[in-house]
Structure formats: structure tokens, C-alpha cells
C-alpha positions in Angstrom: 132.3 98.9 58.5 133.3 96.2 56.2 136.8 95.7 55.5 136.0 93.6 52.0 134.7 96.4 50.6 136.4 99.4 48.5 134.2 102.1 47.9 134.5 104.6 45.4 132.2 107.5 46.5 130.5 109.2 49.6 127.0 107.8 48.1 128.5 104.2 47.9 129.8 104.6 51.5 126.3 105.8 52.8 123.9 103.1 51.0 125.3 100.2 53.2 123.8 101.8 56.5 120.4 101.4 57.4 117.8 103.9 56.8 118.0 106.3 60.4 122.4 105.9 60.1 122.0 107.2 56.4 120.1 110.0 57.4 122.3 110.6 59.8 125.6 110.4 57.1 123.5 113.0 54.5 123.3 115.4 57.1 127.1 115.4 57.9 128.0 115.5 54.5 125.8 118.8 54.3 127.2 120.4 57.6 130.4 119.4 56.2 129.9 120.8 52.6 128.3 123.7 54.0 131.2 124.9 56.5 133.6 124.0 53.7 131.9 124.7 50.1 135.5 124.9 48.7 136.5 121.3 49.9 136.5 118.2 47.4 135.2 114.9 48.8 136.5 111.4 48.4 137.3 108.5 50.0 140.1 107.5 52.0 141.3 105.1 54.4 138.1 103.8 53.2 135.9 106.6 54.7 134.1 109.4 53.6 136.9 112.8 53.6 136.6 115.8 52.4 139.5 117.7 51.1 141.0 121.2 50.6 144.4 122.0 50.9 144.7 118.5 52.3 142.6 116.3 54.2 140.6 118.5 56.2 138.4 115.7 58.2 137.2 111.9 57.9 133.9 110.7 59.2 132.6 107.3 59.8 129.6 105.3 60.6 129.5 102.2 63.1 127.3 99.8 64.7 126.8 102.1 67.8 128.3 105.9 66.9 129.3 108.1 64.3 133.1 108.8 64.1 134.6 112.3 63.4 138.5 112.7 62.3 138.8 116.4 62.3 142.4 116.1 63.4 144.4 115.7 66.8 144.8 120.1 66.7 140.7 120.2 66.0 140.1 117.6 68.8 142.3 119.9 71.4 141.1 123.2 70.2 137.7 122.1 71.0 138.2 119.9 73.8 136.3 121.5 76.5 133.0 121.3 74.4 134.1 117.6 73.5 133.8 116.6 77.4 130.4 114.5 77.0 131.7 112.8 74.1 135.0 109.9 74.0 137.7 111.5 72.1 141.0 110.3 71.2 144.1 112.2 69.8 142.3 112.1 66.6 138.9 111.2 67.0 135.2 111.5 68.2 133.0 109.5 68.9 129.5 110.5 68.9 126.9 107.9 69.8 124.1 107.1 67.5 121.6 107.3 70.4 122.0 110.9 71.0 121.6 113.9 69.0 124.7 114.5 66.9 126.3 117.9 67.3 126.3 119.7 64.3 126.4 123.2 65.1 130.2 121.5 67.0 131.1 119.7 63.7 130.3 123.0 61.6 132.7 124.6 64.3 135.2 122.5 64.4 135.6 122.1 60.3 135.5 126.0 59.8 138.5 125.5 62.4 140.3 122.8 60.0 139.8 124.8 57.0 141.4 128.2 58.7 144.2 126.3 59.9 144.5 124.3 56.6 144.4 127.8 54.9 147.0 129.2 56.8 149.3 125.9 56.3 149.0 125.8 52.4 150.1 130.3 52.4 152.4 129.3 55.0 154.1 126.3 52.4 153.5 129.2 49.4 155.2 131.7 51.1 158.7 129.3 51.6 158.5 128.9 47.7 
């Protein structure tokens, strides 16, 4: 990832990966879109988010794996499927030179957007 550069869209994001990584990106963004159809995208922290009811998760591409920001709660929800893959509180890595996980990533952001659902009644509700 370059740190010069600001982008403005997931598109933008996508186009400076080569070919097989931006294949890679488009099909994320659809798992994504498709667990979430309600969520906005944009960019932040200079990466591809998507958004509903706050950010729900963050992806990235790099020279050797795809990231995945679903969230420290997603990250230990899920943690026994993760045990192949190296996590952080935050964060997944999944390495470009193995099939990505989707059917785990659809998982885990129906998980985000549940407990993002129930934190946004759960703020309405105090009002």
C-alpha cells in the first residue's frame, strides 16, 4: 500500500493492484455487499470500509495477503475457524497464495452487522 496516495473510492483503491489481487479485491467487495446490502462503502484509514450503523469492517490488499478488519469482537467470535490464519486483536491476515475464505468473511460480516444492529437500537433506546 502506498502511503502517498489518498484515494477517494473502492474502484480507485482496487486499480493499483495487479490483475489476480484485483480479482481478488472485486470478489470481497461482493461477499461483502452481499452479506451487508444495507451497508455504504468508503474509504477510511485509507482502505476500502464499508459502513452501516458504523464501520462495520476494513479490508486491505498487500504484497503477500489480503487483510480483514472485521473488528477485535468478530475476530474472537470466530476464532476457532481463524486457527490456520494469523490474526491479531483486530485483524486477519489471509495469504494471497491460498484460497481466500469467503463463505468465513460472509460469516463473520453477517456477525458485524447483527451486533452493529443491536448497538445502534441499544444507543436508540437510551434516547
Amino acid at each position: 500500500m502506498e502511503g502517498t496516495n489518498t484515494f477517494h473510492s473502492i474502484d480507485e483503491y482496487n486499480i493499483q493492484f495487479p490483475e489476480e489481487v484485483q480479482e481478488i479485491l472485486k470478489t470481497l467487495r461482493k461477499v461483502i455487499k452481499d452479506a451487508a446490502s444495507d451497508a455504504e462503502e468508503k474509504i477510511s484509514y485509507q482502505m476500502p470500509t464499508f459502513v452501516l450503523y458504523g464501520n462495520l469492517v476494513h479490508f486491505a490488499a498487500y504484497k503477500k495477503h489480503i487483510g480483514f478488519y472485521p473488528t477485535p469482537s468478530a475476530i474472537s467470535a470466530f476464532k476457532s475457524a481463524l486457527t490456520e490464519y494469523k490474526c491479531s486483536k483486530g485483524a486477519v491476515q489471509f495469504p494471497l497464495n491460498k484460497p481466500i475464505p469467503y463463505e468465513l468473511i460472509t460469516e463473520m460480516v453477517i456477525f458485524r452487522v447483527e451486533e452493529n444492529k443491536k448497538k445502534a437500537e441499544g444507543t436508540l433506546k437510551k434516547k
